[in-house]
C-alpha positions in Angstrom: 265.2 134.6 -3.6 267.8 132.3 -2.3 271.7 133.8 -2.8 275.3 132.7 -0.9 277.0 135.9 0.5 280.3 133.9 0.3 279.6 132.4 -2.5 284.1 131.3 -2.8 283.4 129.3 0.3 282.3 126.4 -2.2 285.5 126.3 -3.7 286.6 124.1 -0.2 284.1 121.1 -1.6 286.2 118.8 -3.1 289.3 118.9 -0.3 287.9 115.3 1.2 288.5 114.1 -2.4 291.8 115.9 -2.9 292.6 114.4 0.3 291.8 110.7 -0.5 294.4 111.1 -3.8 297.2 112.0 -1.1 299.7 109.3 -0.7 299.9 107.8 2.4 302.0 108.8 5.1 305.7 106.7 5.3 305.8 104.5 8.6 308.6 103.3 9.5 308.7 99.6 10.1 307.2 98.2 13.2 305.9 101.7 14.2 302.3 100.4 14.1 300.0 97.5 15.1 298.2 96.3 12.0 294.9 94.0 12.5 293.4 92.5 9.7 289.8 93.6 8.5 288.1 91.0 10.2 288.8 92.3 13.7 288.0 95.8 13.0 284.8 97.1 14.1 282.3 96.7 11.5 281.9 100.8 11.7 286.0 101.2 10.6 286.0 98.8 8.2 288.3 99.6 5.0 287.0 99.4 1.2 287.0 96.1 1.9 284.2 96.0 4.6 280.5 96.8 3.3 279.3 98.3 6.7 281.2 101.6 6.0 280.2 103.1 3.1 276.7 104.0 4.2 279.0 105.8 6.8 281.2 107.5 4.5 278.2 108.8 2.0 276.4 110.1 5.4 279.8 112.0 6.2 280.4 113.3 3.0 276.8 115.1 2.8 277.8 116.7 6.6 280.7 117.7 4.9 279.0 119.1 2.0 276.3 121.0 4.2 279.4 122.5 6.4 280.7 123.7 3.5 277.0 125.5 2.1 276.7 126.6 5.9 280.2 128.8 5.5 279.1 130.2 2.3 276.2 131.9 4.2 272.9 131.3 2.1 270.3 134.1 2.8 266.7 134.8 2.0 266.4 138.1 -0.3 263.4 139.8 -0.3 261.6 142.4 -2.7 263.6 145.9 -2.4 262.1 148.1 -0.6 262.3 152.2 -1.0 262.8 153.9 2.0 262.1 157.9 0.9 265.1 160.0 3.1 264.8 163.5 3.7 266.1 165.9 6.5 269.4 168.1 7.5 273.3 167.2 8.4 274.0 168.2 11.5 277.3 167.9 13.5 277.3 168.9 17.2 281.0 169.7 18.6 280.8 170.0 22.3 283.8 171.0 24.5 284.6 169.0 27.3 288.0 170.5 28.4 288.9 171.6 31.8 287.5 175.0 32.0 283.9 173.3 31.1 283.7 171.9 35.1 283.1 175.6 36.5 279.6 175.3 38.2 278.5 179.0 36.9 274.7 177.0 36.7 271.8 176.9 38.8 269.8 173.6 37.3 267.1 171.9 39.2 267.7 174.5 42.8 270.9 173.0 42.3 274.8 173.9 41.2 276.0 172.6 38.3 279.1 172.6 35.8 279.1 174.1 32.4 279.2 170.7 30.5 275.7 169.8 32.7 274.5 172.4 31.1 275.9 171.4 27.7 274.4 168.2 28.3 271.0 169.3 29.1 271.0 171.7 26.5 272.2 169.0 23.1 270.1 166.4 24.9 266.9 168.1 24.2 268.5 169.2 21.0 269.2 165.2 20.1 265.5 164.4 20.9 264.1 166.9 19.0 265.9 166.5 15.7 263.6 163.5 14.1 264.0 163.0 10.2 267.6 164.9 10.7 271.2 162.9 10.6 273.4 164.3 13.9 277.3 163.3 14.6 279.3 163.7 17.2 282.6 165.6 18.2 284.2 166.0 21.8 286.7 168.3 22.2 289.4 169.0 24.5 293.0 169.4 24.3 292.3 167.1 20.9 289.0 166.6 18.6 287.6 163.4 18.4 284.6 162.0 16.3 282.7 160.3 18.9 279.8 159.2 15.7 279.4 159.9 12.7 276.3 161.3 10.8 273.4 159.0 11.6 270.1 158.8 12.0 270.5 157.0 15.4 269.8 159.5 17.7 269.6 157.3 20.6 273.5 157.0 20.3 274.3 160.2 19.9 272.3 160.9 23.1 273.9 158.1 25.2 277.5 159.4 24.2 277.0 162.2 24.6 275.6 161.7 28.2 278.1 159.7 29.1 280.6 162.5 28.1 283.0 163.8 31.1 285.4 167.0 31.4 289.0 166.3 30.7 288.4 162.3 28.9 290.0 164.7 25.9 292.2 167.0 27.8 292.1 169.9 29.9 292.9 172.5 27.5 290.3 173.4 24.5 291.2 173.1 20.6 288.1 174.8 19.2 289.8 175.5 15.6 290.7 171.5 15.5 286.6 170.6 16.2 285.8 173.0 13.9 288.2 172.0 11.0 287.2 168.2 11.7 283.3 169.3 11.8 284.1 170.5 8.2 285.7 167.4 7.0 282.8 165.4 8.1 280.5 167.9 6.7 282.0 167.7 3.2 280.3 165.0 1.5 277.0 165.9 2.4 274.5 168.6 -0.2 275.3 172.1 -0.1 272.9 174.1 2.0 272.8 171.1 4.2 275.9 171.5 6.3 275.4 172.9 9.9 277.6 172.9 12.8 276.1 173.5 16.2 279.3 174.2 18.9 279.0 174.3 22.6 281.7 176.2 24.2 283.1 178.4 26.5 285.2 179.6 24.1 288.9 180.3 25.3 290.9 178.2 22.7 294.1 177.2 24.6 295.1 174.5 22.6 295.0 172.9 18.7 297.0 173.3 15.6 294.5 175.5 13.9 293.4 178.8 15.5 289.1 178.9 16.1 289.2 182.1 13.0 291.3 180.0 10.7 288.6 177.3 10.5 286.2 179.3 10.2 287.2 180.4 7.1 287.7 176.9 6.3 284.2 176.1 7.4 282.8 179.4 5.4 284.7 178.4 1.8 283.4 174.7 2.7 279.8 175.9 3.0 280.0 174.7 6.5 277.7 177.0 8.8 278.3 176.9 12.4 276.0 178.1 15.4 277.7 178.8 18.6 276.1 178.4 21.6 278.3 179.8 24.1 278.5 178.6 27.8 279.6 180.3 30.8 278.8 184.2 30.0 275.8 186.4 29.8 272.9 188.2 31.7 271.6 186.6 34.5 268.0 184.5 33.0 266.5 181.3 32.6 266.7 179.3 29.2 263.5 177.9 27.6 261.4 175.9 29.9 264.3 174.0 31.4 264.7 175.9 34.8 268.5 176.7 34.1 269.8 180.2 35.6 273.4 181.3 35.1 274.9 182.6 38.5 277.6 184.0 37.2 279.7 184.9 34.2 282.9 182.7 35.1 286.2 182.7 34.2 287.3 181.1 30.4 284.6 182.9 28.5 285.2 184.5 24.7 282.2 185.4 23.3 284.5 188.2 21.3 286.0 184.7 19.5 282.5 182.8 19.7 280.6 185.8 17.5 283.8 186.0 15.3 283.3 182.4 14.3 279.8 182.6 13.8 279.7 185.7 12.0 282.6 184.4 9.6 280.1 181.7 8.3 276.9 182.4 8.4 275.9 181.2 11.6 274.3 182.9 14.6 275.6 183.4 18.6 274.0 182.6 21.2 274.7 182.6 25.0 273.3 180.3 27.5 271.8 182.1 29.7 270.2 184.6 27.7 266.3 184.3 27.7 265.0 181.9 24.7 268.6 181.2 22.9 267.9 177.5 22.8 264.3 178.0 21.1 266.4 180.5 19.3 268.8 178.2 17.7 266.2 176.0 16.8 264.2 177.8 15.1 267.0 179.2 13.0 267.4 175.0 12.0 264.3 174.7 11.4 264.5 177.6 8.9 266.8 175.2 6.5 264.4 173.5 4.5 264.9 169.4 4.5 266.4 168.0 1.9 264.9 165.8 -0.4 267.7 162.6 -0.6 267.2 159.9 -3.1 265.5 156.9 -1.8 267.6 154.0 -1.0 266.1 150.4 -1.6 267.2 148.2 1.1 266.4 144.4 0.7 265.4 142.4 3.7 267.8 139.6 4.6 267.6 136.8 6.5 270.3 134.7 7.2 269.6 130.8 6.8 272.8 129.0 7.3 272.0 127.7 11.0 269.9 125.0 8.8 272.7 123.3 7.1 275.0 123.7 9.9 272.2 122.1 12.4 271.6 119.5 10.0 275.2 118.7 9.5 275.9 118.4 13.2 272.6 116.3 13.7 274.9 113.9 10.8 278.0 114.0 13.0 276.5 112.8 16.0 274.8 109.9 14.3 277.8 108.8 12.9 279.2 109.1 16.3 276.8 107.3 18.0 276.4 104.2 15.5 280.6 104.0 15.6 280.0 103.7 19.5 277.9 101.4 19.6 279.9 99.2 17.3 282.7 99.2 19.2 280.3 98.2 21.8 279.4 95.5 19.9 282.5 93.8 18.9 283.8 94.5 22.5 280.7 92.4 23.8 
């Protein structure tokens, strides 16, 4: 099926006529150089000379195709149902100052608390097939880097490309969390999980980390804490990573609060297994069966009629050319 997306755009098909019934510009006297008909170009002629209707009709239907181009005529094809199931997830990862200490030992090399982070929701990212993720940063402010999407390839790439202090230096967990539950509102109950990766010291923010918990826990929000920074010395999972150190800017008194407050569960990295941990406690929520959404293929066909109508313009072009060729030989 055949349909226009701007359909209005057809309303601009009559302007050449509306334009003809405009009356003609005042010149004041001897302002021009009138020749008569007979030594115009046979491709200019007025009404009065035959040769330039054919013209006119040919420039009329390039006008008419430029017009059905602008409207945007597509192929619609059959609806298709594409069956949706999985979890909401939202991932709010701190990128403040205090996530630059290198406390990590990844790869027989140092490394900073947000490589860890980074390491650590990466393979989380990857692993989450069939499930919608978004994407907070934190810092001194929160900011929704994506939304819930099934594009976890994004996600991944942001969050990569992620650097201490791009939102400030000082950490407003309550404000992630409290955007996190905004986000998290619309979708089914049972559905909405927050994963947070932080060191925990809030320092900044206009709502306090235990405040939005409760906001989280009366929204139905539940919110795993991974915390970074703090712990026994130990490897995580299979990915190599040892913690050297418990450095400076750690609350896992606040982290457990939070967690506790809504359901959710604490883990440190750098205590043996918490990642595997954390996922299996996802994978405990059972996906949820979304109604199908029919999505119609569309193709867009409008570079016909605007290729045919320039194909028209340069015709005309090259036919008035070449009789002004003419009448100059």
């Amino acid at each position: 099926m055949i349909s226009l997306a701007w359909p209005w755009a057809l309303l601009a098909l009559p302007l050449p006529l509306l334009a003809r019934r405009l009356p003609p510009a005042r010149r004041a006297p001897g302002a021009a150089l009138r020749l008569p008909p007979t030594l115009l170009p046979a491709g200019l002629a007025g009404p009065a000379g035959g040769g330039a209707r054919p013209w006119r009709w040919l420039a009329l239907l390039a006008w008419v195709l430029l017009v059905l181009a602008s409207a945007r005529p597509q192929w619609v094809g059959d609806p298709l149902g594409v069956p949706r199931s999985g979890r909401d997830l939202m991932l709010a990862v701190d990128i403040s100052g205090s996530m630059e200490e290198p406390d990590y030992l990844l790869a027989g090399r140092r490394v900073s608390r947000l490589a860890v982070v980074q390491q650590l929701a990466g393979d989380f990212v990857r692993r989450r097939e069939g499930d919608r993720l978004g994407l907070i940063l934190f810092g001194s402010r929160a900011y929704l880097q994506t939304p819930l999407t099934f594009d976890r390839a994004t996600v991944a790439t942001l969050l990569a490309e992620s650097v201490v202090g791009l939102a400030g230096r000082e950490t407003a967990i309550g404000d992630a969390i409290a955007l996190a539950v905004k986000r998290l509102r619309e979708a089914p109950a049972g559905e909405r999980v927050l994963i947070l990766l932080t060191d925990g010291e809030n320092t900044a923010g206009h709502i306090a980390p235990l405040e939005a918990a409760a906001l989280a826990a009366e929204a139905g929000v539940r919110v795993h804490v991974i915390g970074i920074g703090g712990g026994a010395d130990g490897r995580l999972g299979g990915l190599g990573l040892r913690l050297l150190r418990q450095g400076r800017g750690f609350d896992p008194e606040t982290l457990e609060a939070i967690a506790a407050r809504t359901g959710g569960r604490f883990f440190v990295a750098g205590a043996s297994e918490a990642l595997e941990a954390v996922y299996e406690e996802i994978d405990r929520i059972e996906p949820e069966a979304r109604e199908a959404r029919a999505l119609r293929p569309r193709v867009e066909l409008y570079p016909w009629p605007a290729g045919a109508a320039l194909l028209l313009a340069l015709l005309i072009a090259a036919a008035r050319l070449g009789a002004w060729r003419t009448e100059d030989g």
